[in-house]
Backbone as JSON, one array per atom type, in Angstrom:
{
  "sequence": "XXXXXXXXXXXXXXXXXXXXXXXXXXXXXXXXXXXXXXXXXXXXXXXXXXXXXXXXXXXXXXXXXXXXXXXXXXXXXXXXXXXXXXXXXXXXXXXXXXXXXXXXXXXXXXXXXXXXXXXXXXXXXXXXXXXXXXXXXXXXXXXXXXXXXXXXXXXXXXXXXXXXXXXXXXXXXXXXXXXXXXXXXXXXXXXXXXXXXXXXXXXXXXXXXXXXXXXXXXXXXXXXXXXXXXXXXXXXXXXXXXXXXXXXXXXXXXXXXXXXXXXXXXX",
  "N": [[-20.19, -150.95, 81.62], [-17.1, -148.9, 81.86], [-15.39, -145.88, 80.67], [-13.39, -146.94, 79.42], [-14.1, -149.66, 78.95], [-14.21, -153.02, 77.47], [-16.79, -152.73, 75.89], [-17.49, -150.76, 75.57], [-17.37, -149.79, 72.69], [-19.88, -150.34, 71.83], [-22.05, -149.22, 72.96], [-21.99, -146.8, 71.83], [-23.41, -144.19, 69.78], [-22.53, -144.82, 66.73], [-21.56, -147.91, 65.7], [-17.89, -149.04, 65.95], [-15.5, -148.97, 63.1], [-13.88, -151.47, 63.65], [-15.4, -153.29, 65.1], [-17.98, -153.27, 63.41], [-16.2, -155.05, 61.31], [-15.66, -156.9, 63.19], [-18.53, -157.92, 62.95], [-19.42, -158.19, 60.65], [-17.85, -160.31, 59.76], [-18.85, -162.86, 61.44], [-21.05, -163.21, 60.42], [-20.65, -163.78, 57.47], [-19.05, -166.17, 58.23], [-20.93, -167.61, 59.38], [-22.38, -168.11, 57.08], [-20.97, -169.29, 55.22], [-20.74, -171.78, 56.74], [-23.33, -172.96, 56.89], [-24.3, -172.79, 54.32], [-26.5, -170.89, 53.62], [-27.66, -168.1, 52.47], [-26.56, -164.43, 52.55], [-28.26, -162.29, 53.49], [-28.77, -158.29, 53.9], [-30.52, -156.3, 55.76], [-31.83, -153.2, 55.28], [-31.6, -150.88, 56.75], [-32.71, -147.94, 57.24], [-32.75, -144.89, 59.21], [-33.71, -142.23, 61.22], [-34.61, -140.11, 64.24], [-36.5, -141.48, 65.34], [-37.94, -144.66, 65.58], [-40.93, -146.48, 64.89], [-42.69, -148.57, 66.94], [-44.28, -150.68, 65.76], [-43.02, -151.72, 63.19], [-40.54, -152.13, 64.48], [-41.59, -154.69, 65.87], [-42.17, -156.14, 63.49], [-40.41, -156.43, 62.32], [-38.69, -157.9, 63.8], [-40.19, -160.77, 63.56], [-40.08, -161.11, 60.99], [-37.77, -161.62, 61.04], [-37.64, -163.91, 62.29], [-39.2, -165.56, 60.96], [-37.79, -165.94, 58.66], [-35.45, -167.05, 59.14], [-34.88, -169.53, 58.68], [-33.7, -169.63, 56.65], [-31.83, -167.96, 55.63], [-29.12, -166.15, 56.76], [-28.58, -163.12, 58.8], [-27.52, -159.69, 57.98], [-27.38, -157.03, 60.0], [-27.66, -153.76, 58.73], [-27.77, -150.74, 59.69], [-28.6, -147.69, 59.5], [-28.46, -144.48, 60.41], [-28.89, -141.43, 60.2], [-29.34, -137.76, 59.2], [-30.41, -137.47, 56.62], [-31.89, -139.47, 54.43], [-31.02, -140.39, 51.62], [-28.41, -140.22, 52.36], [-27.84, -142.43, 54.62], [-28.91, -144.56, 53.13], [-26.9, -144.8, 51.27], [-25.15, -145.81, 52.86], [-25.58, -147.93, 54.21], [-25.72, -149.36, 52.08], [-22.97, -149.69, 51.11], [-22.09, -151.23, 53.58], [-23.4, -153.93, 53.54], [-22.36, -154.59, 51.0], [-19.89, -155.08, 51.87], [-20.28, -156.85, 53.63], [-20.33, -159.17, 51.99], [-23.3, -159.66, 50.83], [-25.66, -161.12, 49.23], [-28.44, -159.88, 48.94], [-30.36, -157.35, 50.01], [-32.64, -156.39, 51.91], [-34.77, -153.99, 52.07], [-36.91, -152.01, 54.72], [-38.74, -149.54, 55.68], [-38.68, -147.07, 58.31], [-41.27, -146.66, 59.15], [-42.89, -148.23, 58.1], [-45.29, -151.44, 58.11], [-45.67, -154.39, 57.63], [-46.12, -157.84, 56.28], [-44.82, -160.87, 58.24], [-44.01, -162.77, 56.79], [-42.7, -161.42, 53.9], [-40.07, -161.17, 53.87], [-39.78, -163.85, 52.74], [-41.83, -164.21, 50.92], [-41.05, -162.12, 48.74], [-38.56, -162.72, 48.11], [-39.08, -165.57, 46.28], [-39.85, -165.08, 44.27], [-37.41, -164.48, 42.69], [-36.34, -162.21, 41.33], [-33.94, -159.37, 40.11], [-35.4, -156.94, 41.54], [-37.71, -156.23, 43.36], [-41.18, -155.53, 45.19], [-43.36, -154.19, 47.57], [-45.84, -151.75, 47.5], [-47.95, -148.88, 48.95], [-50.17, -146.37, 50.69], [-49.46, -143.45, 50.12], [-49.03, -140.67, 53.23], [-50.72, -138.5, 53.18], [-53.89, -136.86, 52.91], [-55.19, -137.11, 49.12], [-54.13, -139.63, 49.66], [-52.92, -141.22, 47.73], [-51.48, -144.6, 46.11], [-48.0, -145.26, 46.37], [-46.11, -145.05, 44.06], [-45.82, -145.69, 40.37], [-47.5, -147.23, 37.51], [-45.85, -149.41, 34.61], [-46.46, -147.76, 31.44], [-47.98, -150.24, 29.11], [-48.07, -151.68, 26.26], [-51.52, -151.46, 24.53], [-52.99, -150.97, 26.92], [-54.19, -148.49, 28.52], [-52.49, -147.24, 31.12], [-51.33, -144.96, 33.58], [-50.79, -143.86, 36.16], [-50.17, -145.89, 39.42], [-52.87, -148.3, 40.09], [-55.04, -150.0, 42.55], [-54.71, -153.35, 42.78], [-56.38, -156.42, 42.8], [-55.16, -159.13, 42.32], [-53.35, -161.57, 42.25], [-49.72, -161.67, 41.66], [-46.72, -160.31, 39.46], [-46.41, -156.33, 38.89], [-45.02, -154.8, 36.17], [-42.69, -151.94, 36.85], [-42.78, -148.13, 36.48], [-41.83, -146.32, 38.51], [-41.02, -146.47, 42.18], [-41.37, -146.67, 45.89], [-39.17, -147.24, 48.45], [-40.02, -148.11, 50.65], [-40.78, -151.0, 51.46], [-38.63, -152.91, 50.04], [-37.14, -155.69, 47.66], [-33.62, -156.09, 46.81], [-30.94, -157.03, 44.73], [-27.89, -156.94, 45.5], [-25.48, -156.86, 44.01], [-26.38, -155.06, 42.07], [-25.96, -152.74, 42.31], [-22.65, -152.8, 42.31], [-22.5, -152.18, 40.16], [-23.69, -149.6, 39.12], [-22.97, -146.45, 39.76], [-21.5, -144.29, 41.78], [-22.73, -141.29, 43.39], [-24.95, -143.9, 44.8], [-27.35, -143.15, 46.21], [-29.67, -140.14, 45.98], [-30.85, -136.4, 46.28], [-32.41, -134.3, 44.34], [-33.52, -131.09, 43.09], [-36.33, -129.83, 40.78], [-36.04, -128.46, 37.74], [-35.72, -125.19, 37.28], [-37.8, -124.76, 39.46], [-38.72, -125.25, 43.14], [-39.43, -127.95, 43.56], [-38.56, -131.08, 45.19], [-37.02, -133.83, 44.43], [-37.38, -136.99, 45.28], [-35.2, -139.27, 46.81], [-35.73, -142.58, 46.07], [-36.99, -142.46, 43.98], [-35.56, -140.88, 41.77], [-33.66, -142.74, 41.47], [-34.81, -144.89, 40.29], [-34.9, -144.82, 37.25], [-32.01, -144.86, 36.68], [-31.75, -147.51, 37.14], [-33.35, -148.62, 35.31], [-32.03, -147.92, 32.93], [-30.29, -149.76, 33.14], [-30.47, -151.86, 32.39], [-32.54, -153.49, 34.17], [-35.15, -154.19, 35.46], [-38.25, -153.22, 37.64], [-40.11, -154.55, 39.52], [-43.58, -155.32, 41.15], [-45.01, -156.73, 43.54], [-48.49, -157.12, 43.5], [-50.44, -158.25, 45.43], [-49.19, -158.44, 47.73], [-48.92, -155.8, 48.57], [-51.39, -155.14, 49.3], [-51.27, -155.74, 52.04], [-49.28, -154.36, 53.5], [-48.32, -151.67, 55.37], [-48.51, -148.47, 56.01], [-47.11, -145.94, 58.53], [-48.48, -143.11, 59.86], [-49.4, -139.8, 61.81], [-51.93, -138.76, 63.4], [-54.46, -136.65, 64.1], [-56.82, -136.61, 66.71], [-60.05, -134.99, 67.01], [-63.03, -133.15, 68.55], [-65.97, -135.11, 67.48], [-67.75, -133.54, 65.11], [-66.73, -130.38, 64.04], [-67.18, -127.0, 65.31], [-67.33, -123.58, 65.81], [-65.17, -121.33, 67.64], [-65.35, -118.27, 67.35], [-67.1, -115.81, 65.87], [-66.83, -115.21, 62.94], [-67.91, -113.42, 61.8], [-69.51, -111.33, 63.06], [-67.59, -110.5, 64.91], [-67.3, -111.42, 67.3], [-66.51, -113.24, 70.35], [-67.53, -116.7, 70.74], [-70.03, -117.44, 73.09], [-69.69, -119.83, 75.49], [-72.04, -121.49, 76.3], [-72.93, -121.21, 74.1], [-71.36, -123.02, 72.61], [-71.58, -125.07, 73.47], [-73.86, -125.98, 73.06], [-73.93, -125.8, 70.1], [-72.51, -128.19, 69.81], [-73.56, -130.71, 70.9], [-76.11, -130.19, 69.28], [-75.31, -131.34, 67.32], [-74.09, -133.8, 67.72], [-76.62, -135.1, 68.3], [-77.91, -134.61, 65.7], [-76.66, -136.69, 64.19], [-77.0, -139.2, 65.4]],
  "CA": [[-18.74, -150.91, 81.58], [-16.42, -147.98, 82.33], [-15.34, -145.67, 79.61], [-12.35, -147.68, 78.72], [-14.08, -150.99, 78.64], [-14.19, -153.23, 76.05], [-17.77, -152.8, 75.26], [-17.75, -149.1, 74.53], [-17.95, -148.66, 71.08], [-21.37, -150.64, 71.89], [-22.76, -148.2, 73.65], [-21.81, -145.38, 70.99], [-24.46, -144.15, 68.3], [-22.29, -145.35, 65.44], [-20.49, -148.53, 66.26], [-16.83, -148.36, 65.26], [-15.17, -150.29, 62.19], [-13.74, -152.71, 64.34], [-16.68, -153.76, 65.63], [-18.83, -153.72, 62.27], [-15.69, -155.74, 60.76], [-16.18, -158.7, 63.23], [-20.05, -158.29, 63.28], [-19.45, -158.52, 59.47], [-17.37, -161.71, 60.1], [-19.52, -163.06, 62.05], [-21.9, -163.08, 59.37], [-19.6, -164.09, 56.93], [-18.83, -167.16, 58.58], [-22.25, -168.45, 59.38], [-23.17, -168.33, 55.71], [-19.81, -170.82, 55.06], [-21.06, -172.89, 57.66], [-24.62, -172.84, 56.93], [-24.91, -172.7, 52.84], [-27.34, -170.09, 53.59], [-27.36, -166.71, 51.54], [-26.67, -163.22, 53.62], [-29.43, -160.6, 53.51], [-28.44, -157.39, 54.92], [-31.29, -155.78, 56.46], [-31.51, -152.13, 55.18], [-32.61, -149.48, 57.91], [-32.73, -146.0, 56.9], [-33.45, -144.11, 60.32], [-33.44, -140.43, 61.92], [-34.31, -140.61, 65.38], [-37.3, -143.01, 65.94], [-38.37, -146.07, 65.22], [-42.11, -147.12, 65.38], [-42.94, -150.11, 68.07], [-44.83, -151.64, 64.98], [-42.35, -151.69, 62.57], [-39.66, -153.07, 65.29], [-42.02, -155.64, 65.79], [-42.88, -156.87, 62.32], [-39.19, -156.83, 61.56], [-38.22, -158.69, 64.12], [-41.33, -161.81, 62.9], [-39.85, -161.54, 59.74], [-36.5, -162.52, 60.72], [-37.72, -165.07, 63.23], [-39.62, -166.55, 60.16], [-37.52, -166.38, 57.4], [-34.47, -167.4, 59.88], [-34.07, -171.17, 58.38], [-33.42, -170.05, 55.02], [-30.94, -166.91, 55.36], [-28.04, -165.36, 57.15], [-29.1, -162.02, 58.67], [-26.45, -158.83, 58.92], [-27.73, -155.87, 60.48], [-27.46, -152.94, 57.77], [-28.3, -149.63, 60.23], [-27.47, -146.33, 59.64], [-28.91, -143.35, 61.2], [-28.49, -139.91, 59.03], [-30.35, -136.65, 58.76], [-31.01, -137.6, 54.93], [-32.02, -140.58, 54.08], [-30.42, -141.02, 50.91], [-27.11, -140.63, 53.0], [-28.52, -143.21, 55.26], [-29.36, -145.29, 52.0], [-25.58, -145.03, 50.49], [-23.86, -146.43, 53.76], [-26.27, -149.58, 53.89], [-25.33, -150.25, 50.2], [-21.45, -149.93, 51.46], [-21.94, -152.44, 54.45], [-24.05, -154.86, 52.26], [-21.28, -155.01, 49.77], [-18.88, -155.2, 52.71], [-20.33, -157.83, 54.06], [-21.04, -160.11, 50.84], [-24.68, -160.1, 51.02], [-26.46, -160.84, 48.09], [-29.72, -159.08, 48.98], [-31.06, -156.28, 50.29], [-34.02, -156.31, 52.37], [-34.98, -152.88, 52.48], [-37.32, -151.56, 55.1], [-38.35, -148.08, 56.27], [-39.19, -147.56, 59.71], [-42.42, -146.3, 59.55], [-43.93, -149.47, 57.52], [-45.79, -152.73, 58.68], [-45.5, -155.53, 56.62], [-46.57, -159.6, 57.18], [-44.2, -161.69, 58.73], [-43.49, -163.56, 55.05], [-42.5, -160.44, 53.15], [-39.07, -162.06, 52.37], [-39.86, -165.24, 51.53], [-42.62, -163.79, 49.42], [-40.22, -161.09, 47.62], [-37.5, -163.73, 47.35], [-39.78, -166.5, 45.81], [-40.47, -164.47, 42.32], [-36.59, -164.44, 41.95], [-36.17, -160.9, 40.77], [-33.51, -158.12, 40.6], [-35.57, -156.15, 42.32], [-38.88, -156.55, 43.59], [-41.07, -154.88, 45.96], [-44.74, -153.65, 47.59], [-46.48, -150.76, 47.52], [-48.43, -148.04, 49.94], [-50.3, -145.18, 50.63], [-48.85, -141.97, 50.36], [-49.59, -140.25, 54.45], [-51.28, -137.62, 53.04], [-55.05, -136.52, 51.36], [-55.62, -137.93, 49.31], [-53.96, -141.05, 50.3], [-52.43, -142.18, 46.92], [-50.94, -145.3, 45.85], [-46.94, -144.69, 45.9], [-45.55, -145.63, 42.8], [-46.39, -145.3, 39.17], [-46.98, -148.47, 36.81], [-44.91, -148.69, 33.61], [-47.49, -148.03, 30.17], [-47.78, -151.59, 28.53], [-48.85, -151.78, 25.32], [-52.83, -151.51, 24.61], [-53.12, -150.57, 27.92], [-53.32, -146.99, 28.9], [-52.63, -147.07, 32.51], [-50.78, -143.74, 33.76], [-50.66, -144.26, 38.08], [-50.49, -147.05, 40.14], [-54.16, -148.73, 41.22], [-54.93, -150.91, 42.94], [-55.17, -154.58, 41.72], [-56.26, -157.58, 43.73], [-55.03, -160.46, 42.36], [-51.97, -162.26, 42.17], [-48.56, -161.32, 39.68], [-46.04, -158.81, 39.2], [-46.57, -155.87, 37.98], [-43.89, -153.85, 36.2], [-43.11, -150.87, 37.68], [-41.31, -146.85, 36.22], [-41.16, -145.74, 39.6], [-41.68, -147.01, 42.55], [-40.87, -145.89, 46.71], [-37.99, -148.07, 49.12], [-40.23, -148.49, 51.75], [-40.4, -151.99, 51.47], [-38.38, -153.46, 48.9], [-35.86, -156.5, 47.89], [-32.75, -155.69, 45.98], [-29.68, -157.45, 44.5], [-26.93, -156.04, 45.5], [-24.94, -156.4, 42.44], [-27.16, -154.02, 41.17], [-25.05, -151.55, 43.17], [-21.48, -152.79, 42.15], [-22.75, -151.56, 38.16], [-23.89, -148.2, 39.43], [-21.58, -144.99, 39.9], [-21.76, -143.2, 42.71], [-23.73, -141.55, 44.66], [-26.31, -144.33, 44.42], [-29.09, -142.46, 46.02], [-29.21, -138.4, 46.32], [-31.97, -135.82, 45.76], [-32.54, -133.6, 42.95], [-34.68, -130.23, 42.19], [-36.85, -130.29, 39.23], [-35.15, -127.39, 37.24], [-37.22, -123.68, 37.73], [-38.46, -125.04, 40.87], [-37.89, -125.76, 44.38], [-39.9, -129.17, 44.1], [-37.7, -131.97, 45.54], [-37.53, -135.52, 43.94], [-36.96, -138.07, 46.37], [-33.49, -140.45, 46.55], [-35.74, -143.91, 45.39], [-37.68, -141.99, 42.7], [-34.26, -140.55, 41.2], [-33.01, -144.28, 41.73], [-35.3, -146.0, 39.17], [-34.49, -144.86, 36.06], [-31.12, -145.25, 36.62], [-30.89, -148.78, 37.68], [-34.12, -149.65, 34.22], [-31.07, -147.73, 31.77], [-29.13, -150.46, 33.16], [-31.4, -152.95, 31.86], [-33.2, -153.81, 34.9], [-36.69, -153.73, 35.32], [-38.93, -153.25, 38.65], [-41.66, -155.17, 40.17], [-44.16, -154.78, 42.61], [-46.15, -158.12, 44.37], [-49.65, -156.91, 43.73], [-50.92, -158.85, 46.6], [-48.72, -158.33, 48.93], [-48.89, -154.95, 48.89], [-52.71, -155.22, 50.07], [-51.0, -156.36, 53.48], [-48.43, -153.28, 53.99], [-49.59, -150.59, 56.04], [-47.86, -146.59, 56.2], [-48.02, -145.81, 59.71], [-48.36, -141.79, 60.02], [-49.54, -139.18, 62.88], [-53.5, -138.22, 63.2], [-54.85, -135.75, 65.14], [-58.07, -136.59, 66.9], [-60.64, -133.81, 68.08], [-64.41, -134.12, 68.73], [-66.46, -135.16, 66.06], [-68.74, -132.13, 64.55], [-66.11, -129.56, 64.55], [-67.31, -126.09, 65.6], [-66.13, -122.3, 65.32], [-65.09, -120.49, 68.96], [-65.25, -116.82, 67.51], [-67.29, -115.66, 64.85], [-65.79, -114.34, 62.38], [-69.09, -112.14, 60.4], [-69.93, -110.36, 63.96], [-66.46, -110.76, 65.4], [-67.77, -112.25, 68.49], [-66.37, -115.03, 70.37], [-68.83, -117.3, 70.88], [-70.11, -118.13, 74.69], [-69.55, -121.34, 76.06], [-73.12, -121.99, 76.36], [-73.39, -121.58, 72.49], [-70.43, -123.9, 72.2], [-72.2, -126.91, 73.89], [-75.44, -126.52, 72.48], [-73.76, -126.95, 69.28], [-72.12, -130.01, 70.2], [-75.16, -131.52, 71.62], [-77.07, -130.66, 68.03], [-74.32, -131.96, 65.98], [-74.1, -135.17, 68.6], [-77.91, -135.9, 68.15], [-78.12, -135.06, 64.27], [-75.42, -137.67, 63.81], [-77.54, -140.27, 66.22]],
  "C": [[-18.25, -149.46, 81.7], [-16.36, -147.1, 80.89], [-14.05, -146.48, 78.69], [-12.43, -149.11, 78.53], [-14.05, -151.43, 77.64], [-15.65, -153.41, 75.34], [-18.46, -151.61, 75.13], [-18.32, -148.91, 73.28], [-19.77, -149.82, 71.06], [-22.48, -150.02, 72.08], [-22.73, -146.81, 73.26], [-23.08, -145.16, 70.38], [-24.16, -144.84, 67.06], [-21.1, -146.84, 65.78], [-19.1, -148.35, 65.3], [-16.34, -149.45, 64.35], [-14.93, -151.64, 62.22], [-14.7, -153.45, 64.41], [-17.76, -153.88, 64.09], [-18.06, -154.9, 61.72], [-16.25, -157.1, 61.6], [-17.51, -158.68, 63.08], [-19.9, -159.25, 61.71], [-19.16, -160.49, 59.17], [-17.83, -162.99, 60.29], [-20.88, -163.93, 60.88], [-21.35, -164.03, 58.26], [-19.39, -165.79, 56.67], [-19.75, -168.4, 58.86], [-22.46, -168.63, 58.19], [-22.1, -169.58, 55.0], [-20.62, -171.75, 55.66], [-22.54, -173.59, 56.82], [-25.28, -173.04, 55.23], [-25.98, -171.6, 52.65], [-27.05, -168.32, 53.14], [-27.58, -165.7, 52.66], [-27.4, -162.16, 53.05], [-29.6, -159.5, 54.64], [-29.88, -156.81, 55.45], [-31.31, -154.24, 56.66], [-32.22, -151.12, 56.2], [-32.12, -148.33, 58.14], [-33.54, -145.56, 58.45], [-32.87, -142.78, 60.79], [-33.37, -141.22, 63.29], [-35.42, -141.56, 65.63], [-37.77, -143.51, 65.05], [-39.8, -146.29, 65.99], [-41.96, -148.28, 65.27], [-43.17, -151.49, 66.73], [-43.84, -152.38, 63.97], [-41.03, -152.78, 63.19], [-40.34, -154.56, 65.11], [-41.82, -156.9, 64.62], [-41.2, -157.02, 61.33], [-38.79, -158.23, 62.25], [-39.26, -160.46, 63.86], [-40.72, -162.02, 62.09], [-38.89, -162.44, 59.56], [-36.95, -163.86, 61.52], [-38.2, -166.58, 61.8], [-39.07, -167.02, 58.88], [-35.52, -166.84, 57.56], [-33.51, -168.72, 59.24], [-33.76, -171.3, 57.51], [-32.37, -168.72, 54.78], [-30.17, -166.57, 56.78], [-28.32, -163.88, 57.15], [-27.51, -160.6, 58.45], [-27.63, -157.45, 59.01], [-27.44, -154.88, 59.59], [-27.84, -151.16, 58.68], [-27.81, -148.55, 60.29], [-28.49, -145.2, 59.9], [-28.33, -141.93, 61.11], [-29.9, -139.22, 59.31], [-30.88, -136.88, 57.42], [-30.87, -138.8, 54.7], [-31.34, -141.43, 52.88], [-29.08, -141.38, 51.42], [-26.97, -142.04, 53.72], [-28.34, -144.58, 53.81], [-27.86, -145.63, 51.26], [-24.92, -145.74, 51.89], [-24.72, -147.27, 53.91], [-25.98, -150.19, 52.87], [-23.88, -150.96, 50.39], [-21.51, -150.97, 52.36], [-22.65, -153.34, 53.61], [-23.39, -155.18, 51.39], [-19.94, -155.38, 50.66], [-18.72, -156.54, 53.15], [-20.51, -158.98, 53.35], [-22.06, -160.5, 51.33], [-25.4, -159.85, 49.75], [-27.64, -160.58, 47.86], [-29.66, -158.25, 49.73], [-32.21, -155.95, 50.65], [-34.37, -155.08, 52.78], [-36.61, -152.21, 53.75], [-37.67, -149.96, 55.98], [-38.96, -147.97, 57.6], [-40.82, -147.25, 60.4], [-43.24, -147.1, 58.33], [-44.34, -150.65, 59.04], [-45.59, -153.45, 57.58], [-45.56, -156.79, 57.22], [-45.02, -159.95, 57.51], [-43.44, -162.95, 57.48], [-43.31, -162.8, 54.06], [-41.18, -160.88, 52.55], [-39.35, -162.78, 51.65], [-40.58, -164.76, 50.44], [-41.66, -163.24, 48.19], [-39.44, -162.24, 47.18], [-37.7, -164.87, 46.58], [-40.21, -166.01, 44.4], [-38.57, -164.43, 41.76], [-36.12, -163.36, 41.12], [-34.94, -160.46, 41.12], [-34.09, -157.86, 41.71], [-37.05, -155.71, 42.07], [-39.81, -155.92, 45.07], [-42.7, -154.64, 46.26], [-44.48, -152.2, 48.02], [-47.34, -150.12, 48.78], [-48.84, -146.99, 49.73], [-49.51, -144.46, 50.92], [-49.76, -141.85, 52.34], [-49.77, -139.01, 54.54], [-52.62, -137.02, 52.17], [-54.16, -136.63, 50.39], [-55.38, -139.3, 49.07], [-53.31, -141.66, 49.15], [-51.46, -143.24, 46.51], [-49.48, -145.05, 45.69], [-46.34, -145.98, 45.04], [-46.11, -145.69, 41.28], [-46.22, -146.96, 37.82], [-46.37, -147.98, 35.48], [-46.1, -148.92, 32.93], [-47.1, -149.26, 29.57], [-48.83, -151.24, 27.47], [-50.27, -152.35, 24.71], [-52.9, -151.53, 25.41], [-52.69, -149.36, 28.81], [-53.19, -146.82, 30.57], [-50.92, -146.0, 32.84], [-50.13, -143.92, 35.17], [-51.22, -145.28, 38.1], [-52.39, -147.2, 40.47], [-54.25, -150.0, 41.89], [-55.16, -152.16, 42.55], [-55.23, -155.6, 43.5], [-55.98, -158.75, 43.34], [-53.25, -160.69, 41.97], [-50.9, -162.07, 41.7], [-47.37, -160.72, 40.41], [-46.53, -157.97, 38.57], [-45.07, -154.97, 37.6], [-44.06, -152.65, 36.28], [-42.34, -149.28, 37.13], [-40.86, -146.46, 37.67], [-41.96, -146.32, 41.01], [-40.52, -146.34, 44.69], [-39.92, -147.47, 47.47], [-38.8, -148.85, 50.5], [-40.66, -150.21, 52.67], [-39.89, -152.88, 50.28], [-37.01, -154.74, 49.03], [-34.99, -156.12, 46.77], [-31.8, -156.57, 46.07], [-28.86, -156.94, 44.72], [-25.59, -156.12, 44.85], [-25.29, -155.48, 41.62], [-26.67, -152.91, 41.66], [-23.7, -151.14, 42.78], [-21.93, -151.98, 40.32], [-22.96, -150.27, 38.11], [-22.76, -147.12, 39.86], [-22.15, -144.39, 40.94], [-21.75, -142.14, 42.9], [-24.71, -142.55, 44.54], [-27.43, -144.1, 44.63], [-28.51, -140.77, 46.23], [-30.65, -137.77, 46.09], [-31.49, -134.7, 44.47], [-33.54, -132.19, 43.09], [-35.04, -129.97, 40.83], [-36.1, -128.38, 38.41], [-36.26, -126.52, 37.24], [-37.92, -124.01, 38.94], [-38.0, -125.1, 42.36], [-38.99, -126.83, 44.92], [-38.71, -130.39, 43.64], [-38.0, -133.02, 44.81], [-36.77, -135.82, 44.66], [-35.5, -139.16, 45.73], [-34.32, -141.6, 46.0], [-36.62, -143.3, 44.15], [-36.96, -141.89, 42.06], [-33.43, -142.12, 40.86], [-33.07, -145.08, 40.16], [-34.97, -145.91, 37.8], [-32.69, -145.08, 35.89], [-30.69, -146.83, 36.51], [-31.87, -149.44, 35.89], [-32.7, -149.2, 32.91], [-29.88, -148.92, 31.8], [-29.11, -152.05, 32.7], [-31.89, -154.24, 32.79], [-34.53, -153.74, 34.9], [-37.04, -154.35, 36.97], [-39.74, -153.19, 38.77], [-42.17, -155.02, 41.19], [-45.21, -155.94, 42.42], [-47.24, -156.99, 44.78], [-50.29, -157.1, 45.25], [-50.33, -158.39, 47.74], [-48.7, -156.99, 49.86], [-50.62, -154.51, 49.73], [-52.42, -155.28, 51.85], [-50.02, -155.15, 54.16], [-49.0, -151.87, 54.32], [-47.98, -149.05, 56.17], [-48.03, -146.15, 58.02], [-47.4, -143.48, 59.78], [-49.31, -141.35, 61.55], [-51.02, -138.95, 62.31], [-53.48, -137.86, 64.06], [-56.92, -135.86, 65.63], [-58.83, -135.38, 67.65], [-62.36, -134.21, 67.88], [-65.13, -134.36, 67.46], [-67.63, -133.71, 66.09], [-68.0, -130.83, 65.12], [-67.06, -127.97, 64.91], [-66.85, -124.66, 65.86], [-66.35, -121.75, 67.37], [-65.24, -119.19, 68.77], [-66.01, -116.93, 66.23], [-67.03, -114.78, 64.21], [-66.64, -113.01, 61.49], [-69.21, -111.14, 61.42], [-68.73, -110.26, 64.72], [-66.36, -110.48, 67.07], [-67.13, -113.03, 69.05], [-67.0, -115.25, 70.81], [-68.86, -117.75, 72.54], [-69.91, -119.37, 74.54], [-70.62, -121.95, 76.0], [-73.69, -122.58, 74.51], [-72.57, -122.65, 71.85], [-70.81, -125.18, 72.57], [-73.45, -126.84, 73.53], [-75.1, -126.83, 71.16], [-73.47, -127.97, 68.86], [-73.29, -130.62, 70.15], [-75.93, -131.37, 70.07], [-76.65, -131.77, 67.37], [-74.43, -133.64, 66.37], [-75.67, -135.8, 68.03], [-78.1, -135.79, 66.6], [-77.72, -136.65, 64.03], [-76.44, -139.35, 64.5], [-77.1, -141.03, 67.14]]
}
């Protein structure tokens, strides 16, 4: 269309109120029709979106289609918590009484709602590696009495567990649990004497348990959710090009014969 057509603000970055209002509508109206509850679909994004992630969203909705009313929730910020406060605002805009949060660099099964929404929680959620050595569990369980457990581990069987802190990257939320909160609902923080950051859903949690909430995390499910980060492949049996005791660089010849050892040690 031209620039004065009527399907401009489509073709913007941010569509314009208009246009969210009827999407909203839209929405709105199916869930009258339909008896079926509206779950916004939270998506915190910069500029890209991994393939996988697209994918495994779009499965989710295909599969959890016959039992909910989707709205689109997308906002696209330099800071995520910013990102994170204007999904809360459309989500409350649109009367949607959940909050399917995903981040764009997860995987997750194809039954991640139904699962989350089948325990009936506030606010419920799986777990993931950190995408960095060495690799740890994000999120921290809460201490339960006679049981000293400090950080998340891993568990394989079945439950909830309750949770002090825990990350957004795939989670379900009430979104009443929003209208009780004061705004900003997410933001960052520095730890005082420092210049180490705490993250917008870390900062989150204690706010929403003072409110006499409590947050869970589907053991199981989280076995199935994958982090997807960047790796850098190079050959196996790394090797030095200059040495650094005789401050040499090393010939070429000496550079493939140690390949070739390293190659045949290895077998």
């Amino acid at each position: 269309m031209t620039k004065n057509g009527k399907w401009e603000d489509r073709l913007t970055d941010k569509p314009s109120e208009e246009w969210m209002q009827k999407m909203h509508g839209i929405a709105q109206d199916t869930s009258r029709k339909t008896g079926k509850p509206i779950v916004a679909l939270g998506l915190p994004t910069f500029d890209e979106c991994k393939s996988d992630w697209a994918v495994n969203l779009a499965m989710m909705v295909c599969a959890s289609g016959p039992y909910f009313t989707f709205a689109f929730c997308h906002s696209k910020a330099t800071f995520v918590a910013h990102a994170r406060n204007l999904i809360v605002e459309a989500a409350i805009d649109v009367g949607a009484e959940y909050i399917m949060w995903t981040d764009s660099d997860m995987t997750f099964p194809k039954e991640t709602l139904l699962r989350l929404r089948s325990w009936n929680k506030d606010i419920v959620c799986a777990s993931y590696p950190k995408k960095k050595p060495p690799y740890k569990i994000v999120g921290k369980l809460k201490p339960r009495p006679g049981d000293k457990v400090g950080e998340f581990k891993e568990v394989l069987t079945n439950g909830l567990y309750e949770m002090d802190e825990v990350g957004f990257g795939v989670m379900l939320t009430k979104t009443e649990i929003f209208k009780k909160m004061p705004k900003p609902w997410f933001h960052y923080e520095y730890k005082k004497g420092s210049n180490n950051l705490t993250g917008e859903d870390v900062l989150w949690c204690p706010r929403v348990q003072k409110l006499g909430y409590k947050i869970w995390i589907d053991a199981a499910l989280s076995m199935y959710v994958g982090h997807i980060g960047n790796f850098i492949f190079r050959p196996e049996g790394a090797y030095e090009l200059f040495d650094i005791e005789t401050g040499q660089r090393k010939e070429d010849k000496d550079i493939v014969r140690q390949q070739v050892e390293t190659a045949a040690a290895n077998g």
